[in-house]
C-alpha positions, -999 to 999 in steps of 0.1 A, spaced: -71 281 -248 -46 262 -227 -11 271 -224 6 238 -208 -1 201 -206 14 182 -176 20 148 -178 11 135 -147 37 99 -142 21 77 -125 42 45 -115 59 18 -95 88 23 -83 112 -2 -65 129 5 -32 166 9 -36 165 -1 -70 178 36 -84 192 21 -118 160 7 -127 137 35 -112 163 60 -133 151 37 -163 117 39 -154 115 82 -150 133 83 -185 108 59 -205 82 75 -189 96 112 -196 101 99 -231 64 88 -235 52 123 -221 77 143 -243 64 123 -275 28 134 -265 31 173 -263 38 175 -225 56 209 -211 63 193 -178 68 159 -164 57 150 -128 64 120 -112 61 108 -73 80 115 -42 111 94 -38 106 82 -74 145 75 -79 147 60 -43 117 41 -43 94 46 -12 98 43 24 133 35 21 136 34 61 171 30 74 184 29 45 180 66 47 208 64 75 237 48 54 254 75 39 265 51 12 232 54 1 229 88 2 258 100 -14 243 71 -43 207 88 -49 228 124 -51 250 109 -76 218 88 -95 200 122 -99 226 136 -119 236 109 -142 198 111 -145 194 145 -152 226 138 -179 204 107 -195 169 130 -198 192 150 -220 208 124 -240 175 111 -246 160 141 -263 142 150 -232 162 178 -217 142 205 -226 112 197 -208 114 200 -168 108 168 -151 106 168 -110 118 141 -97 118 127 -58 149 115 -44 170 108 -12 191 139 -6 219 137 15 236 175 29 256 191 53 226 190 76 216 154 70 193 132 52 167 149 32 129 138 12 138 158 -13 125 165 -50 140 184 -76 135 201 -110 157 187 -143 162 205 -174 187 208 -196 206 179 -186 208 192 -152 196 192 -116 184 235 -116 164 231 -88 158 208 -53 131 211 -22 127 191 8 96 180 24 86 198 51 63 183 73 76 151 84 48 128 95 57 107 127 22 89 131 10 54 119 32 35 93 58 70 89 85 72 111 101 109 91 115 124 122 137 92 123 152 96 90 149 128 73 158 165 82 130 194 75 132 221 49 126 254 52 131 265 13 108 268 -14 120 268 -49 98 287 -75 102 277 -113 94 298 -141 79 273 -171 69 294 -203 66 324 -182 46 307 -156 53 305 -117 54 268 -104 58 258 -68 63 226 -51 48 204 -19 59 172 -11 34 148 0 26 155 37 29 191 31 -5 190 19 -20 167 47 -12 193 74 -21 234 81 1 261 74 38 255 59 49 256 19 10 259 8 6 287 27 35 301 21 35 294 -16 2 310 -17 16 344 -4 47 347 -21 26 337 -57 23 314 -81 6 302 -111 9 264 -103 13 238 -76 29 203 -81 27 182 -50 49 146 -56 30 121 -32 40 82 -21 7 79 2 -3 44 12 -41 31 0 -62 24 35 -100 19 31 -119 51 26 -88 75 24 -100 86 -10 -131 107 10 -100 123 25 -77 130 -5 -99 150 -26 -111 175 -5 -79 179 14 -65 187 -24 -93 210 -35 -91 229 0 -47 230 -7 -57 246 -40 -79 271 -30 -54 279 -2 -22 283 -27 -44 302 -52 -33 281 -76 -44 249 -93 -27 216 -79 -12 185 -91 -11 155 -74 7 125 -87 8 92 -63 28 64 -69 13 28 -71 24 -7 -63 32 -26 -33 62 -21 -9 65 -49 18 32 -42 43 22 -10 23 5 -5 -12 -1 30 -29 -30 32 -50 -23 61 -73 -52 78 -77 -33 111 -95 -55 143 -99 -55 176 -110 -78 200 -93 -84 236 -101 -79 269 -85 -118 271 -71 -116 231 -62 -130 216 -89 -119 184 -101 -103 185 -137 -87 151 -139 -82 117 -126 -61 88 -128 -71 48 -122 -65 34 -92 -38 4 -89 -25 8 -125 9 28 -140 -7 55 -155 7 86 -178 -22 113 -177 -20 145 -199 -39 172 -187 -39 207 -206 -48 239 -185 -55 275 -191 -31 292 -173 -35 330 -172 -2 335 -154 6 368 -142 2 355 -107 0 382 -80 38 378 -73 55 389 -46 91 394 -50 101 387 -15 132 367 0 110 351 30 72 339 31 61 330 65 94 317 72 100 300 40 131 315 22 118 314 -13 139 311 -44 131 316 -81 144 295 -110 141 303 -144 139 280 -171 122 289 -196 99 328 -203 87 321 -238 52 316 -232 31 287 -249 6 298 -280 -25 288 -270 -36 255 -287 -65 231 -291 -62 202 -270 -54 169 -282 -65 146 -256 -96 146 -233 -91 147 -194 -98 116 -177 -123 114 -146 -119 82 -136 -139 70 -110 -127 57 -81 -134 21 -76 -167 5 -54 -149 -8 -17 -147 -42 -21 -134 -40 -56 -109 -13 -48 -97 -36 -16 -92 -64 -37 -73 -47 -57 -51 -35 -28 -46 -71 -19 -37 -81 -55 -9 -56 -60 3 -60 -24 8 -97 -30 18 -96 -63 46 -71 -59 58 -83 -31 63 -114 -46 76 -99 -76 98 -78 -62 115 -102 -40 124 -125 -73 98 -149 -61 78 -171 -94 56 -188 -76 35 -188 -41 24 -223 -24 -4 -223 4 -25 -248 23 -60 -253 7 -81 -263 38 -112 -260 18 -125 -229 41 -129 -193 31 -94 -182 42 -74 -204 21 -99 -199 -10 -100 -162 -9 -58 -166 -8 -56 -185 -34 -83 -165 -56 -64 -136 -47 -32 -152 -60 -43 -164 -92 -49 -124 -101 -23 -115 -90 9 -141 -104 -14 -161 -127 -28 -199 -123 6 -210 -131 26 -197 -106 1 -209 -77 7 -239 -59 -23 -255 -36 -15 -278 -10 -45 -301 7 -31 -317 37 -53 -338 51 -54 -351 88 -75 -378 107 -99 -353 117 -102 -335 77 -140 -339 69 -148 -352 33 -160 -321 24 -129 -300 31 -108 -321 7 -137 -324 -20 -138 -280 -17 -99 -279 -19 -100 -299 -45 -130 -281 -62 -113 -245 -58 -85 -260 -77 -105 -271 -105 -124 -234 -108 -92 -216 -106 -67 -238 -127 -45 -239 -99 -18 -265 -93 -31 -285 -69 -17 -319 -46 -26 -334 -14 -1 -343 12 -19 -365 34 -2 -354 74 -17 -385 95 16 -401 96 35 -372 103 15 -363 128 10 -400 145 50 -402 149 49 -369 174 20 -375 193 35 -411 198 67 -402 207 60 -370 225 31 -384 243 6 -351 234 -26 -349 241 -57 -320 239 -43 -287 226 -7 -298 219 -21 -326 196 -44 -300 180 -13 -279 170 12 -306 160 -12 -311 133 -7 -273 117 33 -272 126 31 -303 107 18 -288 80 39 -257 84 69 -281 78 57 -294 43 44 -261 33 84 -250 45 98 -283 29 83 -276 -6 94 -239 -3 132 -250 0 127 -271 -27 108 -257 -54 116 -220 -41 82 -209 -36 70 -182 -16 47 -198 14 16 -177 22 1 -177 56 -41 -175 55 -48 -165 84 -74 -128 86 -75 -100 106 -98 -114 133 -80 -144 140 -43 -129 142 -63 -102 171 -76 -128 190 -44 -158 186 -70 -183 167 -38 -196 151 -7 -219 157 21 -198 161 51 -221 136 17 -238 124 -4 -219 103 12 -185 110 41 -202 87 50 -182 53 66 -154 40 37 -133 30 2 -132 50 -24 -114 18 -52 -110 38 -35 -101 74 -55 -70 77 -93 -85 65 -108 -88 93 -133 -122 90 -162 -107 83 -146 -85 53 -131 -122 37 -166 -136 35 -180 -101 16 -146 -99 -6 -155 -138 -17 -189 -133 -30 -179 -99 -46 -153 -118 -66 -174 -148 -70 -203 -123 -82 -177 -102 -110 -164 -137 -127 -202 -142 -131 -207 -114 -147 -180 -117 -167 -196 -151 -180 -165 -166 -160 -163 -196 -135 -170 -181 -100 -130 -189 -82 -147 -196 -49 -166 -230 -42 -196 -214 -27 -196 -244 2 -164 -225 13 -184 -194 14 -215 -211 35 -201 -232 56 -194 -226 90 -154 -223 100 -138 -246 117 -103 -254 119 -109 -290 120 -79 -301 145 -103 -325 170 -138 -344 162 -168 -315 158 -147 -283 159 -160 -254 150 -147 -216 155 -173 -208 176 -167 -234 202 -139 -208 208 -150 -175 193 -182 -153 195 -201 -146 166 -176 -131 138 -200 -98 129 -196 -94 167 -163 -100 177 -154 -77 149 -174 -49 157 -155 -50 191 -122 -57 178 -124 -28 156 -133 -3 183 -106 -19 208 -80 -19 178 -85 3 152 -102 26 172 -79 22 211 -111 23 227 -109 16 264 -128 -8 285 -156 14 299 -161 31 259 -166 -4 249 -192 -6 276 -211 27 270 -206 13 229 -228 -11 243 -213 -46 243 -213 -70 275 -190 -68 297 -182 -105 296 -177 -97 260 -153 -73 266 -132 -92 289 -131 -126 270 -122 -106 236 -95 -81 253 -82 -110 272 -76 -130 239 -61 -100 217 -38 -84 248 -23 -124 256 -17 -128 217 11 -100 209 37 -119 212 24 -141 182 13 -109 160 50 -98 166 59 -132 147 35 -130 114 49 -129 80 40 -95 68 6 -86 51 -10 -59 29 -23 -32 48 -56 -21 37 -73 -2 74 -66 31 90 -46 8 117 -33 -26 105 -9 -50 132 25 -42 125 40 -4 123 5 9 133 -2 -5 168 33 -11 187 24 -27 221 51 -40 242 49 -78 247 56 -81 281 26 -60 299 10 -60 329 -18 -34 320 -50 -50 313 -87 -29 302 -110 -29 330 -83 -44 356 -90 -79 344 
């Protein structure tokens, strides 16, 4: 029978915000506590919110998260909730320096505290900047039973606290997490946690946090995975989550009472011996299944954007409705996430605006409920290219700075947040008007590349239908071919090779920092290679000035891919 339920927390915490992520452990503690939990878990950095950055520098801040876990641990036990453990992650601060740190509160006390280990210094983390390593493992006794601690990247690399934890002995592992949603990681996670457990001996719990923080967005996705690997329970993706899991435990771990394991001065707590009469469970595990790709990418995109805005105080978003697929999908994508209400479409119209692109703005409005209103630009424009005297390209882009200054215009006025439209494929290659259409606060589908926004549109068009909904999308958006409609006749591929090809090469040359003569033995042409390397290695300077966007791939623009802007090297010595 088992012998302890875990209530696995998972949530959303807010960077900074420790008053209202304090709130957030205790109603969640509460909620666990009322259902017949022994122990609470909730994610790394929980009080701090997650990455916190430089903020990890400012002792002021520091010296706050110290002082926030204790009146925390005070409040658990004020709240009738003191005599369960809850761990907790939070910004530690010592003689040594900043810390990632997570500790154990009982009793209306802090009894025990870790820090992370492994510091990951690759992609979007930047650890080795902020935080100081531990080198101590804290063991707590729980109704007799041994339970050791990981913190996040402890389990993503060899050797360290698992291994460790495995030979000094314990009965359970709880591993606090804040690991960012990419596409695919999930055929990572679970085997890296099944091997972890097999490795400690132990079964393992691992509880993610979800919601969006600026360019990143965690997708939960909390398990519990036994000794042998098997998979016990599962969380939702992209949803706050409290899961209760009850396990067997047999205790009487092969101990070891020892001071050191593999370099890890070990510690034991004790909190409570009295073990727990075995009981019939009250609640089912769940196995939730992870989500099919495009649906569990939308869903990245709709929390990104939605907390972002949220979290920033921003009501409302505005954006320019073209009538292509970019500009649909962003405003689809906004209606899930803030709600028709809060969505403001813009069509802004120029000399050279086909019938058809007005008609489809105006048609997307209609399908999603949108607020919608045309701002016709001709004028505008006319009084710059008159007085200026611009021709060719600098007539071209006058017309999307002009419509970067109404977008701006009814920001200041209304306080919206502008979105930029612009995908993946276009911000590689500098297919957009830097102050033009690379405008906004917030860029949702920065990192979809062009070929992924067409596949994302008729997946959501596809799901309203079978929800016996209105599709969002205007399926002439979908089929037509792009074109940014700034001269007579354009279309994107006067300018641009095929989109399924330019992808596949953009995604070896920047996802996968493949070199000129691995593109070649890839297989693609070598006047391919130059014209699309010479477009993406000429455009940093503009990538370095987009709004920030939700990352969803193994290497997104931003934190992920740090060129310099001024560089001579060039692939292939074009």
């Amino acid at each position: 029978m088992p012998q302890l339920r875990i209530a696995l927390a998972q949530v959303n915490p807010t960077v900074g915000d420790l008053a209202g992520n304090a709130d957030t452990v205790v109603e969640w503690t509460r909620k666990a506590v009322e259902a017949g939990a022994n122990l609470v878990v909730f994610p790394e950095m929980v009080l701090t919110g997650y990455p916190v950055e430089d903020l990890a520098m400012r002792g002021s801040f520091g010296h706050a998260s110290r002082a926030a876990l204790d009146a925390l641990a005070a409040r658990l036990g004020e709240a009738g909730c003191g005599e369960v453990p809850v761990w907790a992650g939070y910004l530690d601060l010592d003689e040594v320096g900043p810390r990632n740190a997570a500790a154990v509160l009982h009793g209306g006390a802090v009894v025990a505290r870790q820090f992370k280990h492994h510091l990951p210094n690759y992609g979007v983390f930047d650890e080795r900047r902020y935080f100081k390593a531990g080198t101590t493992l804290d063991i707590v006794r729980v109704h007799g039973l041994e339970i050791g601690m990981v913190i996040c990247e402890d389990i993503w690399q060899e050797g360290g606290p698992i291994a460790a934890l495995g030979r000094a002995g314990v009965d359970l592992v709880v591993a606090p997490n804040a690991s960012p949603y990419e596409r695919a990681k999930d055929d990572a996670r679970l085997p890296l946690v099944a091997r972890r457990a097999r490795e400690a001996g132990a079964p393992l719990v691992y509880v993610n946090q979800v919601g969006g923080q600026d360019d990143l967005v965690f997708d939960g996705d909390s398990m519990v995975v036994a000794t042998d690997g098997t998979l016990l329970a599962r969380a939702p993706q992209f949803v706050e989550h409290l899961m209760l899991v009850d396990l067997d435990l047999p205790g009487g771990a092969a101990r070891m009472d020892v001071e050191v394991a593999d370099d890890f001065a070990v510690r034991r707590v004790v909190v409570s011996t009295a073990l727990v009469a075995g009981y019939e469970p009250a609640v089912c595990p769940t196995v939730a299944e992870p989500l099919p790709e495009a649906a569990e990418v939308w869903s990245a995109l709709v929390t990104g954007l939605r907390d972002y805005a949220q979290k920033n105080g921003f009501r409302s978003v505005v954006l320019g409705l073209s009538g292509g697929i970019d500009s649909a999908v962003c405003a689809a994508l906004s209606v899930d996430a803030l709600g028709a209400d809060a969505v403001y479409g813009v069509s802004m119209p120029s000399v050279y605006s086909s019938a058809h692109s007005r008609s489809d703005a105006a048609d997307l409005a209609e399908r999603t409920g949108l607020h919608y209103a045309e701002q016709p630009i001709a004028d505008l424009v006319e009084v710059f290219v008159r007085q200026l005297g611009l021709t060719g390209l600098a007539e071209e882009n006058v017309q999307a700075r002009c419509r970067g200054v109404t977008l701006m215009g009814l920001s200041n006025q209304h306080g919206h947040l502008v979105l930029a439209t612009g995908n993946k494929t276009e911000l590689a290659v500098g297919y957009s008007t830097i102050y033009g259409d690379a405008v906004g606060g917030f860029a949702p589908i920065k990192d979809v590349p062009k070929t992924l926004v067409w596949e994302l549109a008729r997946w959501r068009n596809a799901e309203a239908e079978k929800r016996g909904e209105v599709p969002p999308i205007p399926e002439n958006s979908i089929e037509k071919p792009p074109s940014a409609e700034l001269r007579p006749g354009q279309l994107d591929s006067d300018s641009l090779p095929d989109y399924e090809l330019l992808d596949a090469v953009l995604d070896d040359y920047v996802e996968g920092d493949r070199g000129y003569d691995d593109l070649v033995a890839a297989g693609f042409a070598p006047e391919l290679i130059d014209r699309v390397l010479r477009m993406v290695d000429r455009a940093e300077y503009k990538r370095r000035q987009y709004p920030p966007g939700t990352k969803i791939s193994f290497k997104a623009f931003g934190r992920d891919r740090r060129l310099p802007i001024t560089n001579a090297w060039r692939e292939g010595g074009r």
